[in-house]
Structure formats: structure tokens, C-alpha cells
N, C-alpha and C positions, 0 to 999 in steps of 0.2 A: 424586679430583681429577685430572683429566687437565693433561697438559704444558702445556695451552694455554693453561688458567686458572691456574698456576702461573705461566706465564710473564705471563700479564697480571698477576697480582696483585702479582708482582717487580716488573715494570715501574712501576708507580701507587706501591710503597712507595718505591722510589728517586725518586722523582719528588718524594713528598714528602718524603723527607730530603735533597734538591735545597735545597728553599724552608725548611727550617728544623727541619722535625720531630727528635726527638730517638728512638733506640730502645733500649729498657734492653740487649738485645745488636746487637753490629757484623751489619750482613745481609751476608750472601754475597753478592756480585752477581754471580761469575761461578764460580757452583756447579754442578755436572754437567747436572743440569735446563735449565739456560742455554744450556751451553754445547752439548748434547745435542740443544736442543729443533729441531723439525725446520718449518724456513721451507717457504712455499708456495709449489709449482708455478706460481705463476700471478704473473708479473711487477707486476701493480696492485696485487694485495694486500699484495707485498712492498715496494713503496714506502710503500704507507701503513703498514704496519710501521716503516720507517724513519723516515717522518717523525712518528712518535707513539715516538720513541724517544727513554729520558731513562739510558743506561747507561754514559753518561761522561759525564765534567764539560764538554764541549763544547757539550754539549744545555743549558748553562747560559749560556751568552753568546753562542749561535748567535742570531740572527736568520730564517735561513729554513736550511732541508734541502732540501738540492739531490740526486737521484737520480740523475735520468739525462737526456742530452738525445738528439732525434734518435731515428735506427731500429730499435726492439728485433730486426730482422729481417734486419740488417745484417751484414753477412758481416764486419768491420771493429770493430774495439772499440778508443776510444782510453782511456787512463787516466791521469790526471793525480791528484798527491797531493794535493789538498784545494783545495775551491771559494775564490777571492779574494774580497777585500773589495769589490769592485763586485757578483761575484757573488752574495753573501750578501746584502746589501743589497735586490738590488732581485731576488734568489728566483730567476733564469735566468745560466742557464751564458754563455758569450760577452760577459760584461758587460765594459766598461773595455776600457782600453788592450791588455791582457792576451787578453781575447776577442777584441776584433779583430783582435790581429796572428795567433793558431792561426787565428781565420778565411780572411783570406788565405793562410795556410802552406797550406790545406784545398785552396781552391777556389783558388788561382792555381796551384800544381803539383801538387794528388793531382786539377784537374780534376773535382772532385764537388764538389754542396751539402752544407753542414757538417750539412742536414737528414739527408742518406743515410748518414754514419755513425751511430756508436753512443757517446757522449763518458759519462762515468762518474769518480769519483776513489775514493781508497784510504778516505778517511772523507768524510761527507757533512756534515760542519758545519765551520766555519770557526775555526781554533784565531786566540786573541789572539797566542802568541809560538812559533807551530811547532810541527806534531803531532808527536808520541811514541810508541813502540813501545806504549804503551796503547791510547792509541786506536785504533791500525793495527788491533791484537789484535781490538778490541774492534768495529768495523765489518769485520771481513776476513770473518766466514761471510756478511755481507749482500751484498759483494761477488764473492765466490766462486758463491753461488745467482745473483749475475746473470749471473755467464760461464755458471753453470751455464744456465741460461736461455736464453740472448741466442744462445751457442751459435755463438760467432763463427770466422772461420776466418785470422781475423790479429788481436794485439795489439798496439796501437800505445800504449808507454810513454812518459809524456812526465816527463823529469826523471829525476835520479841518483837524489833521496828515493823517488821512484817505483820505480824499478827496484829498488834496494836493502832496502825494504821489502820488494814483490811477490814476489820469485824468492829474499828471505833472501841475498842477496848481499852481501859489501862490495866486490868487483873495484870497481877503478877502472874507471870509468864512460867515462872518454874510451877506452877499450881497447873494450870492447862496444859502443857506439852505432853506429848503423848497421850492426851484425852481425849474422843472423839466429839466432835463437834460438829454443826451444821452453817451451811452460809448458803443465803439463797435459797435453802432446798438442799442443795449439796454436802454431802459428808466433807469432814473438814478435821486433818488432824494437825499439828505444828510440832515441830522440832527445831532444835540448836541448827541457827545456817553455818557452812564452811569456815565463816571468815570467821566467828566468833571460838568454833573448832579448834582453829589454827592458834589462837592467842590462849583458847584456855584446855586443855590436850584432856585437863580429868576427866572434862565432861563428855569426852568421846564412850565413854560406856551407858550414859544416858542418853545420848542421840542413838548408839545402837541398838536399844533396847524398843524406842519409838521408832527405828526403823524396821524391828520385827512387827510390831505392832500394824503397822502400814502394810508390809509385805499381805500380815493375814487376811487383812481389810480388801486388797487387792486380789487375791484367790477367793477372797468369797463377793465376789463385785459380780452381779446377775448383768 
């Protein structure tokens, strides 16, 4: 039995003891095979992986899976911790209040359509009360294969949960933001996400300021 039917057949048994099944012993879900098995080269396939994916409890009150929006070929990778409730809803990234304002953040001072980046988050379902170092765990190889992929040559982190996650960090986050960093290899800078934007409006002149910061980083990108 190869890795691949293994991992489909994991996949389909948590699915159904998602909806109810019962099993005389507890299943591993995240046993070497799993954790081992090796994603595809090929960016499509890995979304429909993703979105046929039932290995957290998220995949249970999800409404849509969100992968990625924008330019797989895009020098620019933004990452934001987990799709909003307008997002999930209607299945596309930028939805709500929340899309709109990264949209302007995008295209009134990084001067690019929000089309030419590459927008992505840390899990691709939408938690009811806040993702958890599980789920991070649990979407982070699916996330990793897309840098791996995507192959970008700036990360643009949005939000503390984001950063703090991504790089295993707890620095205070107002100390890093707008600082330039590396991950992987990759330049890597973080700013204020939308959502947090929204609730707290002063700090909009500190996300613009790290959005200039980005812009320059992005004209001198070889």
C-alpha cells in the first residue's frame, strides 16, 4: 500500500468519524505516514488536497476552504492567520469590511493590484472561537509546500497570531513590526492585519508606515 492510499484512506476514516462513526480503537491521525507523506509539486493538486481535507475539527464547521488568492508567481507572499467570516461565507478572500480595508492598504500604497500578489493564511478554514497551535500544526506542511511552491522573495505577515505562529515566536510583536526579518531564507517583514485595523483605527498610521517600508523592499526586490 503506497503513502498515497494510506493517506487517502486516513483521510475518508476521519471524515467519517467527523459525522459520527464510531471505531473499536482511537485512529492516529497524525502518525508518521501523515505526517511523513510527501504533498505535490504541483500547486492545483495541492489545493484540492486542501480542500478535500477533513484532519481537524475545523473541516467540521468550515463552510468553504480558502487556499490562496492572486499570483502563484508572485515575487510577494502575504499571510494572514485564518480566513474571516465574510470570507468563508461566500468562499473568496477580500470579502467584508476586513477585505476591503487590506485591499486599499494593497493598492493605494504598495501601488499594485491585490490580483499581483500572492494572499494565503496559516489554516484554510475558518475556526468558530480562535485557531490553536493544533490546527496551525495541522495546515502548517500545506502551508509551507505553498512557499515551497510559490517561491516568493518577500513575506508579508499580517497580525501578531500570524507572526507568532509562523517564525514559533512570542517577541512582542509591536518591537518586530515593520522590521525586516528572514524565514527560510526569505525576507520577511509583519504588520498590523485588517481585522485588528478595524477594532483599533490609531494604529492605521503604524501599518502605513510598514506598508511604505514593504513597498521599498518590493522595488528593490532583484
Amino acid at each position: 500500500m503506497t503513502k498515497l492510499v494510506k493517506y487517502k484512506i486516513l483521510n475518508q476514516l476521519n471524515y467519517l468519524k467527523s459525522i459520527g462513526f464510531k471505531y473499536h480503537e482511537n485512529l492516529e491521525l497524525f502518525s508518521p505516514d501523515i505526517k511523513n507523506y510527501k504533498l505535490p509539486n504541483n500547486i492545483e493538486e495541492l489545493k484540492n488536497i486542501c480542500e478535500h481535507c477533513h484532519l481537524c475539527e475545523l473541516s467540521k464547521t468550515r463552510k468553504n476552504v480558502l487556499f490562496a488568492y492572486g499570483n502563484r508567481y508572485s515575487n510577494i507572499m502575504l499571510i494572514t492567520d485564518e480566513p474571516t467570516n465574510s470570507e468563508d461565507e461566500l468562499g473568496l478572500f477580500y470579502s467584508g469590511k476586513t477585505g476591503d480595508l487590506l485591499k486599499n492598504m494593497i493598492e493605494n500604497v504598495l501601488k499594485v493590484q491585490k490580483e499581483d500578489l500572492y494572499l494565503t493564511s496559516l489554516v484554510k478554514c475558518k475556526s468558530n472561537s480562535g485557531i490553536n497551535s493544533s490546527n496551525v500544526e495541522t495546515c502548517n506542511d500545506y502551508l509551507l509546500k505553498q512557499i515551497e511552491l510559490v517561491n516568493p522573495k518577500l513575506i508579508v505577515v499580517l497580525g501578531d497570531k500570524t507572526y507568532s505562529y509562523l517564525l514559533n515566536n512570542s517577541n512582542d510583536f509591536s518591537q518586530v513590526r515593520g522590521k525586516e526579518l528572514s524565514f527560510n531564507g526569505i525576507k520577511l517583514i509583519a504588520t498590523y492585519s485588517a481585522t485588528f485595523l478595524l477594532r483599533n483605527p490609531s494604529f492605521k498610521k503604524d501599518a502605513y508606515y510598514d506598508m511604505l517600508k514593504i513597498k521599498n523592499i518590493m522595488e528593490n526586490l532583484i
